[in-house]
C-alpha positions, 0 to 999 in steps of 0.5 A: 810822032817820035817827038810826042811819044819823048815829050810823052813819056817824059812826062809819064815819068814825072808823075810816077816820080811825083807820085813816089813823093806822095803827090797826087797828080795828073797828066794832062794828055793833049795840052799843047793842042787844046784850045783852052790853057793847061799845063803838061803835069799838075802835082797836088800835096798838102795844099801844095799846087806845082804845075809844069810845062814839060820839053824833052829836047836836046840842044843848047837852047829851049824856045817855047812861043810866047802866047803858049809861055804867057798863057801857062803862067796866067793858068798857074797864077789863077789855079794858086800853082808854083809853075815850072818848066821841066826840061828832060835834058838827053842823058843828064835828067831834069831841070826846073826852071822858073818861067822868070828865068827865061827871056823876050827873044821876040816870037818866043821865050827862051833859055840856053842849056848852061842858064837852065842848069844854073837855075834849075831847083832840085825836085826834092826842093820844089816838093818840099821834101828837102832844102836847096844846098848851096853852090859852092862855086 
């Protein structure tokens, strides 16, 4: 029940987040155990669709089962939706990562902590409200 209440109230946070930047949005309680595909947070702006699957976890790695992973981007894909993948990292915050940037490991789709935080897209960039600042490095 601990883990749920994390991934819970990491994606609380999120829509009050969204919400602050004008989005409408919604949480989708129970999606992980639905028998139909749905995304975790669904934000709605200006014809702007972004949907999130949302993971509080600590470790090096994220590991989402494929058939979940696969039924998400096929959900995001027939709603016209940007998706994403919100990692709520313990003590450093979010990253959004495109399903793209994570590989086949065989049962599941996975990405390590160091290629999420070279990949992730600011909130700000995803809701539109501001442009992606070059790496410098």
């Amino acid at each position: 029940m601990a883990h749920y209440n994390k991934g819970a109230n990491a994606e609380r946070e999120l829509i009050h987040t969204l919400s602050d930047m004008g989005f409408a949005v919604l949480r989708v309680a129970g999606s992980g155990v639905s028998p139909l595909p749905s995304p975790d947070v669904v934000a709605l702006k200006n014809g702007k669709i972004l949907a999130f699957e949302c993971k509080a976890w600590k470790g090096s790695y994220l590991a989402i089962p494929i058939v979940t992973f696969n039924d998400e981007v096929n959900w995001a894909k027939t709603a016209g939706a940007e998706f994403f993948i919100g990692w709520k990292v313990p003590r450093e915050g979010w990253l959004f990562v495109k399903a793209e940037r994570f590989h086949n490991a065989g049962k599941n789709f996975m990405i390590s902590l160091d290629e999420a935080k070279k990949h992730s897209i600011d909130l700000g960039v995803l809701a539109g409200v501001q442009t992606q600042i070059p790496s410098l490095i």
